[in-house]
N, C-alpha and C positions, 0 to 999 in steps of 0.2 A: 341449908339454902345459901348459907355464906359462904363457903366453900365452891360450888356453883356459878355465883357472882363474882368472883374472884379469878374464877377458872375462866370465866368468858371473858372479863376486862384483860388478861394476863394475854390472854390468846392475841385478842385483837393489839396490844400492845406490841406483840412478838411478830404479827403479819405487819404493819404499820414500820417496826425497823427492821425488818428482811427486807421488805420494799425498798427501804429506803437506800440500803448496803448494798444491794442488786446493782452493778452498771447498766447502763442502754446497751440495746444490742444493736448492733450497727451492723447484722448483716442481713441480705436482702431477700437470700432465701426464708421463707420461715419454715420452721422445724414439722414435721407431720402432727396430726391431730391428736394422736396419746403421747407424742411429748408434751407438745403446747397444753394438755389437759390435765395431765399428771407431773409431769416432773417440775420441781421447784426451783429447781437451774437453770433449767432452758427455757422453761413456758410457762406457763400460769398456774402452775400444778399449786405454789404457795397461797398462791386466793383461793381456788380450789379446795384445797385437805383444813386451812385455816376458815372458812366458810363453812365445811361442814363442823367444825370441832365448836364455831361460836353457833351453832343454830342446836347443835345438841344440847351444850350446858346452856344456854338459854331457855330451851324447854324444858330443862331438869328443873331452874330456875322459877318456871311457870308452872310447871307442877308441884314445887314445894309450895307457894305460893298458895298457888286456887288450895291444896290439902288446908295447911293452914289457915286460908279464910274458913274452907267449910265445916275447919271442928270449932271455930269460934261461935259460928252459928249455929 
């Protein structure tokens, strides 16, 4: 489970400074809709693939968790 928890805080650490290293894009066309959805240079792709990776180890998280409570009881 620690491992897990670790993997999610790490994730979201690692989306928080790609964000932050990302320049503004200053042009006025925007990109089509699977770049801005996927790719993590041009569009939003790093919320994206880092959103899915903290909702998995988050569930991996909850399910060590709830297992855990239920062999105590």
């Amino acid at each position: 489970m620690g491992n897990w928890l670790i993997l999610t805080v790490a994730t979201l650490a690692a989306m928080i400074g790609f964000r932050m290293k990302k320049p503004p894009d200053e042009r006025l066309d925007p990109p089509s809709n699977f770049v801005m959805f996927f790719n993590p240079l041009q569009g939003e792709g790093d919320l994206f693939i880092g959103g899915v990776l903290v909702i998995y180890f988050s569930s991996r998280v909850f399910l060590a968790l709830f297992q855990t409570l239920r062999s105590i009881f």
